[in-house]
C-alpha positions as a printed Julia matrix, in Angstrom:
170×3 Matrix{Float64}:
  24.63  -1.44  -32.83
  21.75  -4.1   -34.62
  19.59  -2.92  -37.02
  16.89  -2.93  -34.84
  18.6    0.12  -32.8
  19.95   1.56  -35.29
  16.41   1.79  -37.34
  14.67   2.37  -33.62
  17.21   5.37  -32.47
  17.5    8.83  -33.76
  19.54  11.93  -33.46
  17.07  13.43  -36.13
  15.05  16.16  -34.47
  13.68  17.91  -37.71
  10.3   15.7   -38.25
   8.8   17.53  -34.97
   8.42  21.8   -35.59
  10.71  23.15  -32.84
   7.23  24.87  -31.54
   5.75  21.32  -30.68
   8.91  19.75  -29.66
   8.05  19.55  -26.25
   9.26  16.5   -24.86
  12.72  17.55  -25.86
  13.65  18.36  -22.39
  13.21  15.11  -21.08
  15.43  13.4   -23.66
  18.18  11.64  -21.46
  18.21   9.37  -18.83
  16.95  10.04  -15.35
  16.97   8.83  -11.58
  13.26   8.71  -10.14
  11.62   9.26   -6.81
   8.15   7.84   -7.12
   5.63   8.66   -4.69
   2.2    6.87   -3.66
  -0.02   5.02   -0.83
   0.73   1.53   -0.59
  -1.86  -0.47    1.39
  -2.78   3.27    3.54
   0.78   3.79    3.95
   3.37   6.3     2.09
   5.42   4.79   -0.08
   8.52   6.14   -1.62
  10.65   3.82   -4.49
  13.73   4.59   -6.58
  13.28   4.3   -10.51
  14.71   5.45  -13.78
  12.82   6.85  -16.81
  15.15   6.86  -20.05
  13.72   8.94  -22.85
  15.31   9.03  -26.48
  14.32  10.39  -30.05
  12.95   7.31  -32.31
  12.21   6.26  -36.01
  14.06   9.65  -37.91
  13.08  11.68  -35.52
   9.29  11.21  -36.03
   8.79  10.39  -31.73
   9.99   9.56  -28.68
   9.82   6.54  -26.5
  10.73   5.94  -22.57
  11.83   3.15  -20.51
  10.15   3.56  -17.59
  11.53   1.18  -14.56
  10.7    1.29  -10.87
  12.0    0.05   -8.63
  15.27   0.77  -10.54
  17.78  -1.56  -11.57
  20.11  -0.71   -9.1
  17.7   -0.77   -6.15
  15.31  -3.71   -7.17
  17.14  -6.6    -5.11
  17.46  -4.8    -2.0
  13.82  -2.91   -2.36
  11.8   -5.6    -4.43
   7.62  -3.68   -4.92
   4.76  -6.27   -5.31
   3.4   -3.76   -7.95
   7.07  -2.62   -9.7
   6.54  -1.86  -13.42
   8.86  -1.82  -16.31
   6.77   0.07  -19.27
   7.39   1.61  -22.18
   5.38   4.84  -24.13
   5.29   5.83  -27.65
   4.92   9.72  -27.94
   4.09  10.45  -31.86
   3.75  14.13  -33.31
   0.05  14.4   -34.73
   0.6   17.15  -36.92
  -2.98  17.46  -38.25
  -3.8   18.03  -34.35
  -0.73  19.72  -33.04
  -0.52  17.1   -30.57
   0.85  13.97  -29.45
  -0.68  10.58  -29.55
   0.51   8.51  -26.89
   0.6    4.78  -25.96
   2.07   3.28  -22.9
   2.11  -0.42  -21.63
   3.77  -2.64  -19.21
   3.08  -6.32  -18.28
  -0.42  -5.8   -17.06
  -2.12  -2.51  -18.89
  -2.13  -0.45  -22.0
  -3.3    3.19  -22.06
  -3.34   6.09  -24.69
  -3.33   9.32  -24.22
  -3.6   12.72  -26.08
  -0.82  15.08  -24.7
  -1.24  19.06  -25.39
   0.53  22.12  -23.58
  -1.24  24.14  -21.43
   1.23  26.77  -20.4
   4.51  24.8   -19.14
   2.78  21.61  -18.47
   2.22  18.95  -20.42
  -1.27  17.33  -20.38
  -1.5   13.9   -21.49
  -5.38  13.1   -21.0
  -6.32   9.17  -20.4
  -8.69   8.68  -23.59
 -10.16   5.77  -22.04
 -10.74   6.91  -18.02
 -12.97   9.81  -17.11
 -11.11  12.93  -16.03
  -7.8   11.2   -15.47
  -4.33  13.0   -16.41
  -0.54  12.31  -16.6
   0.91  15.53  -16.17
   4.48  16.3   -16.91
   5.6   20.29  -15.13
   8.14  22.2   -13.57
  10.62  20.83  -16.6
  14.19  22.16  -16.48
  17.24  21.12  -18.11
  18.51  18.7   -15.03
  14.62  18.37  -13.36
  10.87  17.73  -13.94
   7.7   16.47  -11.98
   5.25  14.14  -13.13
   2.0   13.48  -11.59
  -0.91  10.89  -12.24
  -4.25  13.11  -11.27
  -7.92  12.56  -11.14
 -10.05  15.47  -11.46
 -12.95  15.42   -9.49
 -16.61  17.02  -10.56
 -16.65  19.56   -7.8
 -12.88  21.17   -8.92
 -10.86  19.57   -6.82
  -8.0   17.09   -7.67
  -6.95  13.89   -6.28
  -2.82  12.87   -6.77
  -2.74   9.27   -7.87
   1.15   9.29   -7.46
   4.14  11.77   -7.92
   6.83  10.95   -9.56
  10.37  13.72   -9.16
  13.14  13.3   -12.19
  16.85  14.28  -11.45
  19.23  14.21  -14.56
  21.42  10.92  -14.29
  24.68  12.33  -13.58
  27.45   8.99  -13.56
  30.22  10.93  -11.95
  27.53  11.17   -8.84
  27.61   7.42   -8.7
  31.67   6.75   -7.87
């Protein structure tokens, strides 16, 4: 490994309280089904998220690609992204500061746990939410939603996560 990686990546876990350690379950690598409209039409595209433990332990950064590497050639999107986020601990605020970016946007985002979803709020867009739910061990759900003024909700895009499993793939 460089010393890039090896100063980047952690196995440390102690820097975050075990309490407030809730991306944990999403540490790992995952196969993606992302869901949207494209143009008035559904669209469905194969992606992977990777997620790992960074700088002693203090955060955790993704990988997000879709369409995935494997699928990319044969299923090309005009809008694909490759992105990465920085989730930081904010102790003083018991929350996490976030920042993701790609080739064409940055946004940050304050997530906080409201029951067993995570709420990352869009600082910079009125009423707009990532929300990571329904997290197990080998599954989660993550959904891009605008909350309108009279209650109601619009979904963006849905994206399903199923633990990469290589012995699947032969």
């Amino acid at each position: 490994m460089d010393r890039f990686s090896e100063a980047l990546l952690s196995e440390k876990t102690d820097r975050i309280p075990e309490e407030y350690d809730w991306f944990a379950p999403l540490i790992g690598d995952w196969d993606c089904d992302y869901y949207d409209i494209l143009d008035g039409e559904p669209r469905h595209v194969k992606g992977e998220w990777i997620f790992r433990r960074i700088l002693e332990g203090t955060g955790i950064q993704d990988i997000f690609i879709f369409p995935s590497r494997a699928t990319k050639e044969q299923a090309p999107q005009p809008d694909g992204e490759y992105g990465t986020s920085l989730r930081m601990y904010n102790a003083a605020a018991h929350c996490y500061d976030v920042v993701y970016t790609c080739d064409h946007i940055m946004k940050r985002l304050c997530f906080t746990r409201e029951g067993g979803r995570l709420m990352g709020k869009v600082l910079d867009e009125e009423s707009t939410y990532w929300i990571f739910s329904d997290m197990t061990g080998s599954s989660f759900r993550w959904e891009y939603v605008i909350f309108k003024e009279d209650g109601s909700r619009e979904l963006v895009c849905e994206i399903r996560g199923e633990r990469y499993r290589p012995e699947l793939m032969d």
